[in-house]
Each structure stands twice: as structure tokens, then as C-alpha cells.
N, C-alpha and C positions, 0 to 999 in steps of 0.2 A: 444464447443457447450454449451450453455445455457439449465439448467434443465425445464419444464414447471414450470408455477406458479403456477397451479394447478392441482389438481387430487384428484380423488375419491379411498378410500380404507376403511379397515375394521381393527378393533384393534385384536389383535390375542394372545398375549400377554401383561400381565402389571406386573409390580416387584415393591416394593419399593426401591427407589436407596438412599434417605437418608434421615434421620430425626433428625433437630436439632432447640431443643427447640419447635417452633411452626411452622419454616418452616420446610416442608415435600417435597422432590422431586420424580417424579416417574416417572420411564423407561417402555414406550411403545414398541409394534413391532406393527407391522403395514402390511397388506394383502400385499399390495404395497408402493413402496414409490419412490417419486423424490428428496428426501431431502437426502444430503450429508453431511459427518463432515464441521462443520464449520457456515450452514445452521441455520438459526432463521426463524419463523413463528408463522403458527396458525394451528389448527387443529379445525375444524368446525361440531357440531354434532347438531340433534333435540332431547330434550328429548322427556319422556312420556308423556309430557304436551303438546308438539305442539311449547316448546322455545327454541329459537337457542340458543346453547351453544357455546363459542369461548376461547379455550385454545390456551393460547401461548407455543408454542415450545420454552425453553429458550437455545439448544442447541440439536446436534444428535452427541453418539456416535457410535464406530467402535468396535466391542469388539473381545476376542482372536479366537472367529467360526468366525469370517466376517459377525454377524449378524448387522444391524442397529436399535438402538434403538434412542427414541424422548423423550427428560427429557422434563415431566412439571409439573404445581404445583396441580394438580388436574386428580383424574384418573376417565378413562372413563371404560366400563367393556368391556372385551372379546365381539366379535361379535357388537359390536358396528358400525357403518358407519360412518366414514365421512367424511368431504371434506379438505383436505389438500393443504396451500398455504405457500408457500416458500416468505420471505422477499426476494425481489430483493436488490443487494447491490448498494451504490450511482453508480453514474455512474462514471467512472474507466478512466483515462488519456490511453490514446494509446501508445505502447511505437514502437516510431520509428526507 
């Protein structure tokens, strides 16, 4: 069964997961989620100004509780909202 492409949630959690040099990556959790390991996307919020914000998920992982966290290069704060979209992957041969 195929995940939705979208869904709505709220950030619940944010960590820094590494920083080197000038790149910084940060691990989200997330109220809800449809994104599984392996999963790239976006995560969609409004600021305080009324502008869409559009973070790329550059990966999710699985950690040793089974929680799911969403690495990306910019953090959003706790209680946050927002709209969550899953990259679909190419379309896949059938194996017969």
C-alpha cells in the first residue's frame, strides 16, 4: 500500500543532528507522519509574516525507541504546523 502524499502535522520535537563547517542538519519529530525510512520530500509551513516556507526532507530516520525523525537543513520550532509531502518515487517496473 502506498503512503498518502500528503498530510497535515505539527513539529513536536527538533535536535541538532550535525554540523559541519557551514552545513548544519536537524532532526524533526513530527505530531503525525506518512513518511517512512528511505522517504525524501518537503515539509510546508507559514511564517509570521503570512510566507510559505518549503523545507526539503533530505531523508527520515528510524532510531533505537522506533521513533521517526525528518533530517533537514533548516529548523522549524516546536508547535509549529505543517503540511507534509512525500516525493513519490519514479514509477517502479512490475515484476511478473
Amino acid at each position: 500500500m502506498n503512503a498518502p502524499a500528503e498530510f497535515s502535522a505539527s513539529i513536536t520535537d527538533i535536535q541538532l543532528e550535525s554540523r559541519l563547517d557551514d552545513e548544519v542538519r536537524w532532526r524533526v519529530a513530527l505530531s503525525n507522519t506518512a513518511f517512512q525510512p528511505g522517504h525524501t520530500g518537503v515539509l510546508e509551513a507559514i511564517s509570521r509574516s503570512g510566507t510559505r516556507i518549503q523545507i526539503p526532507v533530505l531523508r527520515v530516520l528510524l532510531d533505537t525507541s522506533g521513533d521517526l525523525w525528518h533530517i533537514v537543513e533548516k529548523p522549524l520550532a516546536a508547535g509549529t504546523a505543517v503540511l507534509g509531502r512525500i516525493h513519490q518515487p519514479a514509477a517502479t517496473t512490475k515484476m511478473k
